[in-house]
C-alpha positions in Angstrom: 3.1 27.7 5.4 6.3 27.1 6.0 6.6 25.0 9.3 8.1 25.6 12.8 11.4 25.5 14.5 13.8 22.2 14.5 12.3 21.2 18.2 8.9 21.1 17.4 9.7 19.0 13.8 12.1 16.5 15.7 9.4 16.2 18.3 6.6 15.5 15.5 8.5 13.0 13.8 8.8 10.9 17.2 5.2 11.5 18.3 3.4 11.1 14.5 3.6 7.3 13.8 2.4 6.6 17.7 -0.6 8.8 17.1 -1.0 7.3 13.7 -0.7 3.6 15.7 -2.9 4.4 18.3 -5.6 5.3 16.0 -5.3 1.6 14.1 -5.8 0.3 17.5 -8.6 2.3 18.2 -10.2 1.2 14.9 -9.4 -2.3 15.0 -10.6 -3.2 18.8 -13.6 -0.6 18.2 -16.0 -3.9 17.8 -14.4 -4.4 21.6 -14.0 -1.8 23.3 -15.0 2.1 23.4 -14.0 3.7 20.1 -14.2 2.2 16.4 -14.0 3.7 13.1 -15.2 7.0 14.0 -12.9 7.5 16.8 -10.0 6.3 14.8 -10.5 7.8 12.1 -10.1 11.5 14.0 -7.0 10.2 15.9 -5.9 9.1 12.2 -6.8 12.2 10.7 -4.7 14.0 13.8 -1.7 12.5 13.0 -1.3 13.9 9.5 -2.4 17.0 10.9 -0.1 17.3 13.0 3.2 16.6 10.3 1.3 19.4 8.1 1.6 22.1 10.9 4.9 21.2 12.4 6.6 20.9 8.6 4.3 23.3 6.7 1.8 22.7 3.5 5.4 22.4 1.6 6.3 18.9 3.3 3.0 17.3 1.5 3.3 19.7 -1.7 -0.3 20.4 -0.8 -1.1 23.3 -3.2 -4.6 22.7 -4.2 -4.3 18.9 -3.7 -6.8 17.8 -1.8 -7.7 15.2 -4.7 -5.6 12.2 -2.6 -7.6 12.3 0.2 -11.0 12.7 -1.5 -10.6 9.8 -3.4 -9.5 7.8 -0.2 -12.9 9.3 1.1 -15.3 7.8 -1.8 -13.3 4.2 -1.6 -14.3 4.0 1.7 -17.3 5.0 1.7 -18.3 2.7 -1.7 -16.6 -0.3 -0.1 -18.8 0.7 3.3 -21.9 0.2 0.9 -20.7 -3.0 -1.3 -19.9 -4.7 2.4 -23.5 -3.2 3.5 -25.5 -4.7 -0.1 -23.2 -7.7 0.4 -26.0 -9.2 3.0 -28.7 -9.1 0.2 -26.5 -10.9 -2.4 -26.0 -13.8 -0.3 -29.6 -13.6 -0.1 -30.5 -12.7 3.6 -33.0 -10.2 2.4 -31.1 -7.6 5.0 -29.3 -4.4 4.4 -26.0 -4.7 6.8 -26.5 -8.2 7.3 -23.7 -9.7 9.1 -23.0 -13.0 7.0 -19.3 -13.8 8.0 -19.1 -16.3 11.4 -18.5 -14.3 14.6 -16.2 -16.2 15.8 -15.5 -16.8 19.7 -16.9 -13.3 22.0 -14.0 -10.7 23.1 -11.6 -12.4 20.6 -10.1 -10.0 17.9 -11.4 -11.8 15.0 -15.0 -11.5 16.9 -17.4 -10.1 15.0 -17.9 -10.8 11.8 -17.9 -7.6 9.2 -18.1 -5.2 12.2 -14.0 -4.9 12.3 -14.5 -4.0 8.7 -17.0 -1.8 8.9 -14.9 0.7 11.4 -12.0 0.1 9.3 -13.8 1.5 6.6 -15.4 4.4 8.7 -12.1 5.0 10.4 -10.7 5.9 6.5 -13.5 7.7 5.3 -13.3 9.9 8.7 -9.8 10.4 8.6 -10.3 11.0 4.6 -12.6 13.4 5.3 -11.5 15.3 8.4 -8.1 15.5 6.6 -10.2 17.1 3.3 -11.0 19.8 5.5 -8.8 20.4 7.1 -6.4 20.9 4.0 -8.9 22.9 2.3 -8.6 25.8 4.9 -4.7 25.8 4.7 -4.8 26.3 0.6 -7.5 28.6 1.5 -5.5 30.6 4.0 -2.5 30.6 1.7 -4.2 31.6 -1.3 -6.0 34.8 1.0 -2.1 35.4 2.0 -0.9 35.3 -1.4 
């Protein structure tokens, strides 16, 4: 894949790292408002998406090299589960006991692991989504080749 004309890369490049933003801030204030790591995490995942098809799979060098982004996937997700086990080593007896303070309602730092929790959905999603998504384009090149 090769990418698209100058408009649409010069475009990309301005709207990329807003998408990219947006999708922190959907992650980060998903413990107060609608959204959270798995909302993020697609709106992460778009962003990249987007910079593949505007510059093409040569812009990444993404070749059969979906390795970076499955490796991203399984930190998450084994972080996910060490935060999760955490609540019995501290000795609550609970699975996804929420040890850490709260803190004061509809403040940021609010909720205790819950703003970590959709931080590490919100990279295991965009991990994921972006797994796939780059296994079809090495797929569709190596059909085309």
């Amino acid at each position: 894949m090769k990418g698209m004309t100058v408009i649409v890369k010069k475009t990309t490049q301005l709207i990329a790292g807003i998408i990219f933003l947006y999708g922190i801030y959907i992650i980060l204030h998903g413990h107060l408002t609608p959204g959270g790591g798995f909302a993020g995490g697609v709106i992460l995942a778009g962003s990249f998406i987007l910079l593949i098809l505007a510059f093409g799979s040569d812009f990444l060098h993404l070749v059969r090299e979906e390795r970076g982004s499955t490796l991203y996937e399984n930190l998450a997700i084994l972080i996910f589960l060490l935060l999760a086990l955490s609540g019995l080593l501290v000795g609550a007896k609970i699975f996804f006991t929420n040890w850490l303070p709260h803190g004061t309602p509809g403040e940021l730092i609010s909720a205790g692991f819950l703003p970590l929790y959709n931080i590490f959905v919100g990279i295991e999603v965009a991990a994921s989504i972006l797994t796939i998504f780059l296994a079809l384009v090495i797929f569709k090149e190596e059909i085309l080749k």
